[in-house]
N, CA, C and O atoms as a GROMACS GRO file, in nm:
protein
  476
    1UNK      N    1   3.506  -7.241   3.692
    1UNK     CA    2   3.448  -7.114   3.739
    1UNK      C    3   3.336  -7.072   3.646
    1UNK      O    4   3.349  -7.093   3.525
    2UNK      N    5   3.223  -7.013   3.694
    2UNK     CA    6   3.090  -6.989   3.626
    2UNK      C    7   3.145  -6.844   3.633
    2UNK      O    8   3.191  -6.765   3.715
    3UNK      N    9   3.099  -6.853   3.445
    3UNK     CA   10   3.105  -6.701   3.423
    3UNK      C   11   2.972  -6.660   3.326
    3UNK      O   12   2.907  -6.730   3.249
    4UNK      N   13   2.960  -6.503   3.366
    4UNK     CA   14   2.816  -6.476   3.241
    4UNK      C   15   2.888  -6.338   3.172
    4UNK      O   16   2.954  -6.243   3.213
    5UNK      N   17   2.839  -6.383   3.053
    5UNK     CA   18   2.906  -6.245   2.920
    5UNK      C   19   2.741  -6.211   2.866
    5UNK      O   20   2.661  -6.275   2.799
    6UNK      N   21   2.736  -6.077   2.934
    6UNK     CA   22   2.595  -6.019   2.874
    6UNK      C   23   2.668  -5.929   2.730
    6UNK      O   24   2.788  -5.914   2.709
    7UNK      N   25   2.546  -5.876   2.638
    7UNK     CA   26   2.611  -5.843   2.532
    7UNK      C   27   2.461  -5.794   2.458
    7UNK      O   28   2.374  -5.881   2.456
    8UNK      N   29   2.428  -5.664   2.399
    8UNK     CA   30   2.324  -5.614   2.342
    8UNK      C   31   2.266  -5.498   2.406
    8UNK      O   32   2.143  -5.495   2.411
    9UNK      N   33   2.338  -5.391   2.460
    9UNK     CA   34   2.303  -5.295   2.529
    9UNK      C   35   2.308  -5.216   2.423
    9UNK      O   36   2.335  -5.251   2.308
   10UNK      N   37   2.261  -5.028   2.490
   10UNK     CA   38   2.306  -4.958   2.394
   10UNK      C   39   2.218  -4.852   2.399
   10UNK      O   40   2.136  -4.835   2.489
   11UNK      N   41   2.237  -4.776   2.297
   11UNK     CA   42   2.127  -4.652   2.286
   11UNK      C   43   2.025  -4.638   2.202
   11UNK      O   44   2.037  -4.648   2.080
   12UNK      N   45   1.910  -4.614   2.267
   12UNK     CA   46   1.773  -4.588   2.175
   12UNK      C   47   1.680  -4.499   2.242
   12UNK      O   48   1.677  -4.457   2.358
   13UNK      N   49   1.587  -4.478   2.118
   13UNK     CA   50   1.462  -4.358   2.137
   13UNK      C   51   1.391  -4.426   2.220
   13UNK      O   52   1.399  -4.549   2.226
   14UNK      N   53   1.309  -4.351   2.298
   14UNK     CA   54   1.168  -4.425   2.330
   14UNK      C   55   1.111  -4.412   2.233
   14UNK      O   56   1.113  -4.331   2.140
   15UNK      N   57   0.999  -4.592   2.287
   15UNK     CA   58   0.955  -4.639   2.222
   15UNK      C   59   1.025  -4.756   2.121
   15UNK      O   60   0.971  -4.852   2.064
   16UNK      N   61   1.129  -4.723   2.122
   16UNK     CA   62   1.227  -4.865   2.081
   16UNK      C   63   1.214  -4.949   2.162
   16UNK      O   64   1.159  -4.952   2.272
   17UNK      N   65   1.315  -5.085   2.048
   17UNK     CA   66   1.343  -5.190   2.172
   17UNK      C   67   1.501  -5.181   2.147
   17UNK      O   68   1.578  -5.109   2.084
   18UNK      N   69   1.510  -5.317   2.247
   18UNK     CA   70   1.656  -5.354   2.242
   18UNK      C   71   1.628  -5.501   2.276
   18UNK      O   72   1.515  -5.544   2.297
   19UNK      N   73   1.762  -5.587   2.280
   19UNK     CA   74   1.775  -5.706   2.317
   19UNK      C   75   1.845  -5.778   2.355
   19UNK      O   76   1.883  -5.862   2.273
   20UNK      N   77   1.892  -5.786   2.472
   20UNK     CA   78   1.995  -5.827   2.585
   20UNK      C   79   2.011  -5.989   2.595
   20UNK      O   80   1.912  -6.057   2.624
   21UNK      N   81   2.128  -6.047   2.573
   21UNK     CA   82   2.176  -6.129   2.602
   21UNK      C   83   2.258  -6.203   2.664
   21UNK      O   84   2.361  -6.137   2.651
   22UNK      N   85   2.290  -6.307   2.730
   22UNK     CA   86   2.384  -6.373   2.843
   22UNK      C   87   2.401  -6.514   2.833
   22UNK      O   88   2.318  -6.603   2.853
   23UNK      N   89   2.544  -6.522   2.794
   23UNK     CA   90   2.563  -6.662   2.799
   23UNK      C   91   2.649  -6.712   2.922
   23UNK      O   92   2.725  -6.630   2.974
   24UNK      N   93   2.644  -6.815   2.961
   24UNK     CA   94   2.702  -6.869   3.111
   24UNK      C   95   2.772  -6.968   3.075
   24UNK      O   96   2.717  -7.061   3.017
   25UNK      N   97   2.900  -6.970   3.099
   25UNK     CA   98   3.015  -7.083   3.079
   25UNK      C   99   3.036  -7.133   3.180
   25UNK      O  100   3.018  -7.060   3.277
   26UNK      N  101   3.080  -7.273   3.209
   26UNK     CA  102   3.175  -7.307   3.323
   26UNK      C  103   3.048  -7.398   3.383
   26UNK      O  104   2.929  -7.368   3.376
   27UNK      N  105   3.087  -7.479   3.423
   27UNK     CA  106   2.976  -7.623   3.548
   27UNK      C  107   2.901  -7.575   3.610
   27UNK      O  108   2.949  -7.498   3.694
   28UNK      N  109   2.793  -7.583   3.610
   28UNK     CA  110   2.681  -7.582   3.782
   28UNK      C  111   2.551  -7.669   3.710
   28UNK      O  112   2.531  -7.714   3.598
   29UNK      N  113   2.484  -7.665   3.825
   29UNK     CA  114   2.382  -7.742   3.765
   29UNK      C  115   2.264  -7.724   3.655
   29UNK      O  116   2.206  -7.622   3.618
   30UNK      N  117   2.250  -7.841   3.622
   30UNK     CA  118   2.090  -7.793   3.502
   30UNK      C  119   1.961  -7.691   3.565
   30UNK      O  120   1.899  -7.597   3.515
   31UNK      N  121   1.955  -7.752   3.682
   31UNK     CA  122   1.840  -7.703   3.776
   31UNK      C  123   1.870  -7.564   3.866
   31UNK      O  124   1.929  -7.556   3.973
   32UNK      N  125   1.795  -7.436   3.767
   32UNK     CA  126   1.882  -7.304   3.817
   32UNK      C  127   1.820  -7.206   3.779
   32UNK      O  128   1.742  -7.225   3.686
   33UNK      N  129   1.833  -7.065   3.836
   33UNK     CA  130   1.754  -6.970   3.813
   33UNK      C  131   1.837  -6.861   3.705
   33UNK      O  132   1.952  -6.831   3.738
   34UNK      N  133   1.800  -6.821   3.621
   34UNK     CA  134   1.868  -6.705   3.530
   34UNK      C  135   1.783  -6.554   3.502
   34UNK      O  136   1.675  -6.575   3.447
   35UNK      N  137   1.803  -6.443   3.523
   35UNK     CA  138   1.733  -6.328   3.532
   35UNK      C  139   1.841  -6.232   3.470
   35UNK      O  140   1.958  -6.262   3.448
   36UNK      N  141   1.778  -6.108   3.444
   36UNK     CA  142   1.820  -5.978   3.475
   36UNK      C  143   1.775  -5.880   3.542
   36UNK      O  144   1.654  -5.858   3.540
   37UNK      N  145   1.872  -5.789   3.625
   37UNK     CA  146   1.890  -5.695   3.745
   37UNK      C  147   1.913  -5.543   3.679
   37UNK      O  148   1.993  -5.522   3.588
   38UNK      N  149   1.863  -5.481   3.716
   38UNK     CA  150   1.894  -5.349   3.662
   38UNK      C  151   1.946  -5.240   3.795
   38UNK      O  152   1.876  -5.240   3.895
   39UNK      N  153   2.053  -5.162   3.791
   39UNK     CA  154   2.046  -5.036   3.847
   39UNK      C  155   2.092  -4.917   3.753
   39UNK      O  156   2.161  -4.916   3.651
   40UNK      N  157   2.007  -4.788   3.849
   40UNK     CA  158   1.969  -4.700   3.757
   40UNK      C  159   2.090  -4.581   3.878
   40UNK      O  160   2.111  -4.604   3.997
   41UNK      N  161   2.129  -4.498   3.821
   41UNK     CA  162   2.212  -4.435   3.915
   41UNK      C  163   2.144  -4.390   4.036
   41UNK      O  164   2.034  -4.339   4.017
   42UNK      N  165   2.189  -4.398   4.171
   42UNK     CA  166   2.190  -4.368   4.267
   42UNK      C  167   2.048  -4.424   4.308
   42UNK      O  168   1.972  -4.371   4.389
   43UNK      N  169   2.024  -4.543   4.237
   43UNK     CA  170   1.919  -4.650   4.299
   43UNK      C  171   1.938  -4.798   4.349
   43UNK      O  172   2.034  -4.866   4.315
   44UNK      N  173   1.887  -4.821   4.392
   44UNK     CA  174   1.948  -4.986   4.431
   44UNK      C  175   1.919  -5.062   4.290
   44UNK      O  176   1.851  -5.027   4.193
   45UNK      N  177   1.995  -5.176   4.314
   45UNK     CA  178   1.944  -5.290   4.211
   45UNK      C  179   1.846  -5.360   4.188
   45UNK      O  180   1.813  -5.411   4.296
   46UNK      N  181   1.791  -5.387   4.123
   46UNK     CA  182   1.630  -5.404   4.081
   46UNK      C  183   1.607  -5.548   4.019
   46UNK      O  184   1.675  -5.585   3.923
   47UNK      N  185   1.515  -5.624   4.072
   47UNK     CA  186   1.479  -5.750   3.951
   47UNK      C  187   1.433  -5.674   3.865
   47UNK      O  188   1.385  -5.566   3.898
   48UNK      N  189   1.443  -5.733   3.683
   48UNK     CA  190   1.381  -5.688   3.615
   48UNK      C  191   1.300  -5.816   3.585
   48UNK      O  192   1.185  -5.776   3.573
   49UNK      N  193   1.301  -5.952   3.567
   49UNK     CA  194   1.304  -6.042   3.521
   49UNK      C  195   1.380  -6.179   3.581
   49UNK      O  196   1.497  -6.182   3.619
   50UNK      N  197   1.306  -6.270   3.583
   50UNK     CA  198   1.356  -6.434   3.619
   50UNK      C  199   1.312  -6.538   3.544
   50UNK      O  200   1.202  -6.508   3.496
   51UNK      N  201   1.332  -6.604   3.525
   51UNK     CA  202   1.301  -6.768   3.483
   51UNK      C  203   1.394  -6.846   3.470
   51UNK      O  204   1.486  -6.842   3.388
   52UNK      N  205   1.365  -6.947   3.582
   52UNK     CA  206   1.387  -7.101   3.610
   52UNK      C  207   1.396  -7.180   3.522
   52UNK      O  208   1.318  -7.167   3.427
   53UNK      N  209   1.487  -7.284   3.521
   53UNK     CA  210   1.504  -7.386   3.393
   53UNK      C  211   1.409  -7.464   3.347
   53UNK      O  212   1.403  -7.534   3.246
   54UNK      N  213   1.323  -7.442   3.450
   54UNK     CA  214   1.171  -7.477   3.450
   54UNK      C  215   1.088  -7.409   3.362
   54UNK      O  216   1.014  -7.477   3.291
   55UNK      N  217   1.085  -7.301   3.355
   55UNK     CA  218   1.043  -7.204   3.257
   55UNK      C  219   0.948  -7.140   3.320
   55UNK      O  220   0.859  -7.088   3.253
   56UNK      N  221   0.947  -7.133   3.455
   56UNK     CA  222   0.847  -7.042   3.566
   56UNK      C  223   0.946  -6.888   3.536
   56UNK      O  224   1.067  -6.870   3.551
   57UNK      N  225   0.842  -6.798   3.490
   57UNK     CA  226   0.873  -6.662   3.448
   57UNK      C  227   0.834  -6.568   3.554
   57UNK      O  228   0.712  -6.570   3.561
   58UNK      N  229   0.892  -6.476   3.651
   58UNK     CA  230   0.916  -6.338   3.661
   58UNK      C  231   0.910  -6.249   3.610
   58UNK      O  232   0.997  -6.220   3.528
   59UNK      N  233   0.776  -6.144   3.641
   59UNK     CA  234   0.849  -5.988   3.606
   59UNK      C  235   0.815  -5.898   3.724
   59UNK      O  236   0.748  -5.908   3.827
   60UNK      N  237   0.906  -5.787   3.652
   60UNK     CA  238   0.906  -5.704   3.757
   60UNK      C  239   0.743  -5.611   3.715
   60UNK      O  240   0.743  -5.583   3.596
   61UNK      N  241   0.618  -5.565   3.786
   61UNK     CA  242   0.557  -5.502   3.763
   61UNK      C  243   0.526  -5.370   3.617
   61UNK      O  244   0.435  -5.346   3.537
   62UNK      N  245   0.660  -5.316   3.649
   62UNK     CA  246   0.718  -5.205   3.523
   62UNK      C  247   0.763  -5.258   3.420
   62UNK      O  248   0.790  -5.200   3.315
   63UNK      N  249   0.772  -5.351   3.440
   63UNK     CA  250   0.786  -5.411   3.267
   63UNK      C  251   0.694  -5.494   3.205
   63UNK      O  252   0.714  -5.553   3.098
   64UNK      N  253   0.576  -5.499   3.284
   64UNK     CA  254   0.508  -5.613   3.250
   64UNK      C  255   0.460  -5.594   3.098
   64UNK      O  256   0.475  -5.474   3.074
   65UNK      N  257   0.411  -5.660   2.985
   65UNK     CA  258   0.336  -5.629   2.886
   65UNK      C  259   0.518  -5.569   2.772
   65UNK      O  260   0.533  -5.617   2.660
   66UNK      N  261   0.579  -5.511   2.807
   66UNK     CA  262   0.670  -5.441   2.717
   66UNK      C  263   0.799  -5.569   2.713
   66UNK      O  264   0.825  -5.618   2.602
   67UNK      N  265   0.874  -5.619   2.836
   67UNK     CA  266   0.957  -5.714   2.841
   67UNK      C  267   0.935  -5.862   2.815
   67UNK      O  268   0.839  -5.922   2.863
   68UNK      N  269   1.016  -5.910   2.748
   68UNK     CA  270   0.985  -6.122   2.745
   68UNK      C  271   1.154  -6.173   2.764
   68UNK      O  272   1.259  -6.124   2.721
   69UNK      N  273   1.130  -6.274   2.837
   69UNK     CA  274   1.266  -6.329   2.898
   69UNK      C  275   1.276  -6.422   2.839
   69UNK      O  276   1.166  -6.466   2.804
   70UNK      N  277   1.351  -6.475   2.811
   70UNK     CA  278   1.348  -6.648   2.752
   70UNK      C  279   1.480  -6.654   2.808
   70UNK      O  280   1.553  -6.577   2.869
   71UNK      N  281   1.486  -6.813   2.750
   71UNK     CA  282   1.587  -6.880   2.815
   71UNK      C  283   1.618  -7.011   2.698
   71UNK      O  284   1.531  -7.087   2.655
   72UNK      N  285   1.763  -7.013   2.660
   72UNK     CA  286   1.762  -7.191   2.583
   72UNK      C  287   1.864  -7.298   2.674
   72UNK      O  288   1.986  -7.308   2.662
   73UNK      N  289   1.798  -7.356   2.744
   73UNK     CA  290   1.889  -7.446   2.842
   73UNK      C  291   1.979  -7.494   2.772
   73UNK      O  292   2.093  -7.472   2.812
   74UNK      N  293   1.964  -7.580   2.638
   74UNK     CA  294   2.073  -7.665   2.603
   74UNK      C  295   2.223  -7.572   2.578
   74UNK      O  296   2.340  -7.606   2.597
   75UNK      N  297   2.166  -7.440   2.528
   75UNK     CA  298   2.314  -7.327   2.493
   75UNK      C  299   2.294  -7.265   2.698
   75UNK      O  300   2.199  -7.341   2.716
   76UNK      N  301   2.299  -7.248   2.733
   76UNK     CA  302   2.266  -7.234   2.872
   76UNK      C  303   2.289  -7.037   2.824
   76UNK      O  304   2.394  -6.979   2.855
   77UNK      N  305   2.206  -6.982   2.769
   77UNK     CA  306   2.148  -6.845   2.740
   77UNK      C  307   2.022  -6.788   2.824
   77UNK      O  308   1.930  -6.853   2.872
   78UNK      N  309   2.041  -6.671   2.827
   78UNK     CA  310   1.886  -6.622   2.861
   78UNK      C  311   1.895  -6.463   2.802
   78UNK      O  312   1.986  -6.382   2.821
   79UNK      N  313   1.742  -6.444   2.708
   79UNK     CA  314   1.741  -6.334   2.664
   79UNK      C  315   1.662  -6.212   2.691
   79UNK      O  316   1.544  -6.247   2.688
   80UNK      N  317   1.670  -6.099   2.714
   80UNK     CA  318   1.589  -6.030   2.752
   80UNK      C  319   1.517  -5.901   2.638
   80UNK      O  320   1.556  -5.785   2.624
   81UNK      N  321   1.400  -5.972   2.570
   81UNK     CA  322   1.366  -5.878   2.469
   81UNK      C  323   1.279  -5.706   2.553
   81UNK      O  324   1.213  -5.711   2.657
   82UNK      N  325   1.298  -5.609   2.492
   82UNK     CA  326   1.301  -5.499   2.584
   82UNK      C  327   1.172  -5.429   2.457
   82UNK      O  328   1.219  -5.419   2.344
   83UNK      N  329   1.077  -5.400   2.466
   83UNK     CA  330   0.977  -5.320   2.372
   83UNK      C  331   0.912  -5.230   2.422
   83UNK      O  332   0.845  -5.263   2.520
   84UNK      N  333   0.906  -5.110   2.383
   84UNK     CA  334   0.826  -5.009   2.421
   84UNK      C  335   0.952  -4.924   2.523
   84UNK      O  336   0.934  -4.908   2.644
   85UNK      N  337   1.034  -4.893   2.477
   85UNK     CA  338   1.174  -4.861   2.650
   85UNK      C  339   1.091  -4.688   2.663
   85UNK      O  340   1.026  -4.612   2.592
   86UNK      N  341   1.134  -4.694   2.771
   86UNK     CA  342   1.070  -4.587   2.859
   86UNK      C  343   1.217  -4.475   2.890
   86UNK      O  344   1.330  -4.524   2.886
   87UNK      N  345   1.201  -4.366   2.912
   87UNK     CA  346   1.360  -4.322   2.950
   87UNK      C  347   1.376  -4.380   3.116
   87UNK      O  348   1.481  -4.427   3.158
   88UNK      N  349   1.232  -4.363   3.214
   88UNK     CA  350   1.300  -4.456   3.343
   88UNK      C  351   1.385  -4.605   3.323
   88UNK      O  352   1.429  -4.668   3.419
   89UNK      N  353   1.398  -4.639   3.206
   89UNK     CA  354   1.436  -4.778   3.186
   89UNK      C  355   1.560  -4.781   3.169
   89UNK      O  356   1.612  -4.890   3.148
   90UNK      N  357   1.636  -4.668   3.174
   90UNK     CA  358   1.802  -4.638   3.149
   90UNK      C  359   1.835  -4.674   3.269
   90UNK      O  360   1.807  -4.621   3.376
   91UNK      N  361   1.910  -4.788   3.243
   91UNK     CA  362   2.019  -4.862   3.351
   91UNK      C  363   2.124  -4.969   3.311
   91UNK      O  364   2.115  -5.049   3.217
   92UNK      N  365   2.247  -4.952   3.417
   92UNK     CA  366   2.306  -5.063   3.368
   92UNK      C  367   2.225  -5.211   3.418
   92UNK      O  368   2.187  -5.239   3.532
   93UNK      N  369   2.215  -5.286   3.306
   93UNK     CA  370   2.165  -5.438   3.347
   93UNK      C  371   2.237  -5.559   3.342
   93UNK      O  372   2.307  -5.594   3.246
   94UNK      N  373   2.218  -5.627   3.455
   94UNK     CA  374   2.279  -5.743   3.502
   94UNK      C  375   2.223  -5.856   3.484
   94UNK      O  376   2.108  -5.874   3.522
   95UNK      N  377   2.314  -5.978   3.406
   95UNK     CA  378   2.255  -6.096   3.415
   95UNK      C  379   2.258  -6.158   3.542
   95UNK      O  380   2.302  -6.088   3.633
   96UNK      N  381   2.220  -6.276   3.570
   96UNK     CA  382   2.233  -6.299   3.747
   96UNK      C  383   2.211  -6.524   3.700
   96UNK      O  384   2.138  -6.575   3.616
   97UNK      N  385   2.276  -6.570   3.765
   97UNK     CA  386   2.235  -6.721   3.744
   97UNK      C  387   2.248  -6.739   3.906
   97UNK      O  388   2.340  -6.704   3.980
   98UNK      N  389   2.168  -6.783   3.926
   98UNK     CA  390   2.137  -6.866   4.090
   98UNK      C  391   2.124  -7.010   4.067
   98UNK      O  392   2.041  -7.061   3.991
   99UNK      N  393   2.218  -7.078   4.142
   99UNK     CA  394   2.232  -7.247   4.199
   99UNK      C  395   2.214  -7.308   4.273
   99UNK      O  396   2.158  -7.252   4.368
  100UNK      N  397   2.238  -7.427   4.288
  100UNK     CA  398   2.265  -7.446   4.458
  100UNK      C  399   2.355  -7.628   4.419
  100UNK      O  400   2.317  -7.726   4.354
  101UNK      N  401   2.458  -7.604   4.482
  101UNK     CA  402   2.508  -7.703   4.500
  101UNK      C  403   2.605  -7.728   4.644
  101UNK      O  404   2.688  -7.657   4.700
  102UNK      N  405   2.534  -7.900   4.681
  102UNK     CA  406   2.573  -7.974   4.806
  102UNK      C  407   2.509  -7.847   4.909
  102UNK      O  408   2.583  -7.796   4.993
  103UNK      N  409   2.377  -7.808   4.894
  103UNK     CA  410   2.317  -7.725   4.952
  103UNK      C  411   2.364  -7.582   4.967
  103UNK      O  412   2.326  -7.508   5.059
  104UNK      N  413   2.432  -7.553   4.891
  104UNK     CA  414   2.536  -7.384   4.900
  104UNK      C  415   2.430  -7.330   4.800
  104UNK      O  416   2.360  -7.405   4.733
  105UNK      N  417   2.421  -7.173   4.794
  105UNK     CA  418   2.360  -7.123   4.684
  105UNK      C  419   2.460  -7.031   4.680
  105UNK      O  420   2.532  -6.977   4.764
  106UNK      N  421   2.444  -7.025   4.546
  106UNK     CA  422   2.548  -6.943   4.474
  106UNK      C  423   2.524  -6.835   4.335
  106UNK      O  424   2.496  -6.883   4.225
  107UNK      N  425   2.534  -6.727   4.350
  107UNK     CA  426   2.509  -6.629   4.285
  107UNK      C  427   2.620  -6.591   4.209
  107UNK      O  428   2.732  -6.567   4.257
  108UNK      N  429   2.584  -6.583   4.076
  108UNK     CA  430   2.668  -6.528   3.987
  108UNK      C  431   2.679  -6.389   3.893
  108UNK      O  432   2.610  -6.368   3.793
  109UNK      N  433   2.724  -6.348   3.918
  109UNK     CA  434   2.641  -6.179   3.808
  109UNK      C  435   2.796  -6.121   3.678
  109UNK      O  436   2.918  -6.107   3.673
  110UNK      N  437   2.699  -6.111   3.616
  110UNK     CA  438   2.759  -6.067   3.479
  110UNK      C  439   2.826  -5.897   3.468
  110UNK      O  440   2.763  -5.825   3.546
  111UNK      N  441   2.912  -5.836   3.408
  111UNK     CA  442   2.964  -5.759   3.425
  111UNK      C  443   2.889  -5.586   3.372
  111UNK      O  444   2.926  -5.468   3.369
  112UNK      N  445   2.762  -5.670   3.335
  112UNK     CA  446   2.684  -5.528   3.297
  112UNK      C  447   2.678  -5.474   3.192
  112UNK      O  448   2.780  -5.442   3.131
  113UNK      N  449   2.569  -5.453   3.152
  113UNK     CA  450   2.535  -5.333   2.996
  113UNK      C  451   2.483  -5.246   2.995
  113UNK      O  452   2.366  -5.256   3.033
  114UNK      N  453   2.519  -5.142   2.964
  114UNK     CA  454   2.425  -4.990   2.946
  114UNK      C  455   2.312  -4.948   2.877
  114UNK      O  456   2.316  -4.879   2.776
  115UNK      N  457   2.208  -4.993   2.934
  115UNK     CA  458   2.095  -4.918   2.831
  115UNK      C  459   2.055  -4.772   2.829
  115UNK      O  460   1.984  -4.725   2.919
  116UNK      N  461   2.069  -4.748   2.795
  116UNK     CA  462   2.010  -4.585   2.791
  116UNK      C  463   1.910  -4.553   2.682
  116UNK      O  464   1.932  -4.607   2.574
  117UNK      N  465   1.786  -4.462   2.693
  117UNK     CA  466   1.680  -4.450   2.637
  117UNK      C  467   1.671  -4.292   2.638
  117UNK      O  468   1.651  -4.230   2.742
  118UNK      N  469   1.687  -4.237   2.523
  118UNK     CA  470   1.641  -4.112   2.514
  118UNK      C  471   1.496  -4.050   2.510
  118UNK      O  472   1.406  -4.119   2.463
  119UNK      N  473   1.476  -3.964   2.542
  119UNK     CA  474   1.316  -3.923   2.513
  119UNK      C  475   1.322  -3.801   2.419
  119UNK      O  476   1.217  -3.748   2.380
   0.00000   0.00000   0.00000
């Protein structure tokens, strides 16, 4: 069973950062998508961020210039460095790994971290 343990949430000023992390245990393939999702209360869930094992990068518009995603395939991680946080940027965030195996795609999501950003 594929599991993801995010870990690095928390509270800060604007103008801070933070730095979110997710590691993924359990089989699927090398060839796969890893991101983080944000929702903010009483909003839908949001890409914040993607990149492919490929290292083809995603962002979401609102983070452009402030967020960097990485990824280390061999530890199968992906990190989400957060600079400049905004108070709209308070949400819980979700790691997310997308697959596909024997043609199934399969979505996995992590149990969530709280960022919150004071102003």
């Amino acid at each position: 069973q594929v599991q993801l343990e995010e870990s690095g949430g928390g509270l800060v000023q604007a103008g801070g950062s933070l730095r979110l992390s997710c590691a993924a245990s359990g089989t699927f393939p090398s060839l796969n998508v890893m991101g983080w999702y944000r929702q903010a209360p009483g909003k839908l869930r949001e890409m914040v961020a993607t990149i492919t094992s490929t290292g083809y990068i995603n962002y979401a518009d609102s983070v452009k210039g402030r967020f960097t995603i990485s990824r280390d395939n061999a530890k199968n991680t992906v990190h989400l460095q957060m600079n400049s946080l905004k108070p709209e940027d308070t949400a819980v965030y979700y790691c997310n790994l997308v697959y596909r195996t024997r043609g199934v795609t399969d979505s996995v999501w992590g149990q969530g971290t709280q960022v919150t950003v004071s102003s």
